[in-house]
C-alpha positions in Angstrom: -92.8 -266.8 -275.0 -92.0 -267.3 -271.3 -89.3 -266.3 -269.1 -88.6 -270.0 -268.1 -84.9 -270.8 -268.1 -83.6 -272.9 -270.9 -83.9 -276.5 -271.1 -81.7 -278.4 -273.3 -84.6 -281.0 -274.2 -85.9 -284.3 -273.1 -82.8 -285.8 -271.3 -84.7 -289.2 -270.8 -88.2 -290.8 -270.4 -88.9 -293.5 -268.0 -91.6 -295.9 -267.8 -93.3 -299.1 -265.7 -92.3 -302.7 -267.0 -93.4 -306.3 -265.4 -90.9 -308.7 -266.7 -87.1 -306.6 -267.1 -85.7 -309.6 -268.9 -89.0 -309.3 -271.1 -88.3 -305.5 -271.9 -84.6 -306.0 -272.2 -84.5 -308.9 -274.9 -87.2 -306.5 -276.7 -84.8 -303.4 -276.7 -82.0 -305.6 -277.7 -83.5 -308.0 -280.0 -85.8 -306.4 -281.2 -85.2 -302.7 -281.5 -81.4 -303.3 -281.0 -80.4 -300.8 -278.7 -78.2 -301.6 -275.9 -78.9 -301.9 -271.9 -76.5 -298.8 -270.7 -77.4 -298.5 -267.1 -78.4 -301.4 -264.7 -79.2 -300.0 -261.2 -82.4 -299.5 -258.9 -84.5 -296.9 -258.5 -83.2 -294.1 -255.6 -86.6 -293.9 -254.3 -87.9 -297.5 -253.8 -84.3 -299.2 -253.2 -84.6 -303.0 -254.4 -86.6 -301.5 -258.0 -84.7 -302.6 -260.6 -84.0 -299.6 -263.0 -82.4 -299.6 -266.7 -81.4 -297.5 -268.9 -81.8 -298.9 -272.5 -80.7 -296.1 -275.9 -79.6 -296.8 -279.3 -76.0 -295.6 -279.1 -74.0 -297.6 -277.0 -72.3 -294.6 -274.5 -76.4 -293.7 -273.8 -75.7 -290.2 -274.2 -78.4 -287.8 -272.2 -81.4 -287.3 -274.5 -81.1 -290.9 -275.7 -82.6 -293.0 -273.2 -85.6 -294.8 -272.2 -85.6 -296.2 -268.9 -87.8 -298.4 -267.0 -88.4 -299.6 -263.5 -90.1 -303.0 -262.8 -93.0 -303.5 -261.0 -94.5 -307.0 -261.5 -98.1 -306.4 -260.2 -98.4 -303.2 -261.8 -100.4 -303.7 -265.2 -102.9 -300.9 -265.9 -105.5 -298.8 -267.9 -104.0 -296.2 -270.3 -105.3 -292.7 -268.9 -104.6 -289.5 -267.0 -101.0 -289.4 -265.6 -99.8 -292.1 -267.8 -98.0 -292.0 -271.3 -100.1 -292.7 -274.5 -97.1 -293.6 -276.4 -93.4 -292.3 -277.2 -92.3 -291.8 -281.0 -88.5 -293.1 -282.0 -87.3 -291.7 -285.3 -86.3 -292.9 -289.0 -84.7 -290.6 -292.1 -87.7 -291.8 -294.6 -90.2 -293.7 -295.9 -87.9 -296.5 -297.0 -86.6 -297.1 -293.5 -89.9 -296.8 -292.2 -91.0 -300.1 -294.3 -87.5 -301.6 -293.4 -88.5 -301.5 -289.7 -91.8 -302.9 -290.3 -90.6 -306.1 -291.7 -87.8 -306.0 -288.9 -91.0 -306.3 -286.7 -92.9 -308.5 -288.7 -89.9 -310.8 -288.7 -89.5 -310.6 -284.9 -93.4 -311.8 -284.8 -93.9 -307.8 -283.5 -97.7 -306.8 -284.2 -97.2 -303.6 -286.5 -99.8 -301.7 -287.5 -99.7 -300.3 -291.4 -97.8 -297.4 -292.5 -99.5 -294.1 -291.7 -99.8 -290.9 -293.4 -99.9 -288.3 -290.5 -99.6 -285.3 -292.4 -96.6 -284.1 -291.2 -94.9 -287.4 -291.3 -95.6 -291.1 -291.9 -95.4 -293.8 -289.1 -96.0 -297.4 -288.0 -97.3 -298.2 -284.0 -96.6 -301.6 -282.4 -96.5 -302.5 -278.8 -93.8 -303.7 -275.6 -94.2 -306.5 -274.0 -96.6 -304.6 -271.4 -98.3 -302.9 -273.9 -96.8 -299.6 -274.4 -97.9 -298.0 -277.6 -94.5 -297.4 -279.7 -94.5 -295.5 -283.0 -91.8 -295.2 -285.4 -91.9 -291.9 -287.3 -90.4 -290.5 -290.3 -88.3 -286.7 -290.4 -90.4 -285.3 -292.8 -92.4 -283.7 -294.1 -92.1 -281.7 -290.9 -94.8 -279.5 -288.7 -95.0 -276.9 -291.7 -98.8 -275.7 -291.2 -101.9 -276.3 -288.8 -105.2 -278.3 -289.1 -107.5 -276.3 -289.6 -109.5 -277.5 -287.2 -107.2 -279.5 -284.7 -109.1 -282.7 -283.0 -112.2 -282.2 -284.9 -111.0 -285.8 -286.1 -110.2 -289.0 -284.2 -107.5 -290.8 -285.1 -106.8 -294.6 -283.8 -103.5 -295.5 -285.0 -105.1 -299.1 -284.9 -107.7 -298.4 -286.8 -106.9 -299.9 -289.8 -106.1 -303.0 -288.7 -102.3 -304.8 -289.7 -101.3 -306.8 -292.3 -99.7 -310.0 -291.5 -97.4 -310.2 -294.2 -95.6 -307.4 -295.8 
């Protein structure tokens, strides 16, 4: 353990967008969380930044923002995010969301066993990896040995239809 003052956890995450409109009708339509902070960003005035979360007061720890940068597509790599996990109670609501996706023509992979839970990955608009990822059964023991296997959340292809 450190001496490092206490956090209180991850208070938001914020990420790169092209199209605003494009990533807003996808966290409103499509996720259904709500826009709870229009603005720019402080540090390049004229940046549009939002604030999208899934309760409607977008409390701290809730939120996902983005700032829009039209000619900044990319390569996945050092520095950037792989991909951000949002959370379900079970199994059942995991397959729920998947043909909430399916029905909002949302590429969504299968479900996944990851040992300690089960999940589904899909993409934003830009690309961004999302993955949707049940409570249990929790981080209760270790690989034993951790990254001796690859694991492509892709890998095993999608089904079209549920």
């Amino acid at each position: 353990m450190t001496d490092a003052p206490p956090t209180t956890g991850l208070h938001h995450v914020t990420n790169i967008c092209t199209d605003m409109d494009e990533t807003r009708a996808f966290y409103e339509d499509v996720l259904g969380w709500h826009t709870v902070k229009r603005t720019q960003n402080y540090d390049d005035p004229g940046t549009k930044h939002y604030y999208f979360s899934p309760t409607p007061a977008g409390e701290p720890g809730t939120n996902v923002t983005y700032f829009e940068y039209p000619n900044s597509r990319g390569q996945p790599g050092p520095g950037a995010s792989h991909h951000f996990a949002i959370g379900v109670e079970d199994e059942d609501t995991l397959r729920e969301w998947r043909e909430h996706l399916l029905d909002h023509d949302v590429r969504v992979s299968n479900i996944k066993d990851r040992t300690y839970f089960k999940s589904i990955y899909f993409n934003d608009p830009d690309g961004l990896v999302f993955e949707i990822a049940t409570r249990g059964p929790g981080f209760t023991a270790d690989e034993d040995d951790p990254g001796a296997t690859e694991i492509d959340p892709f890998e095993e292809g999608y089904e079209e239809d549920a």
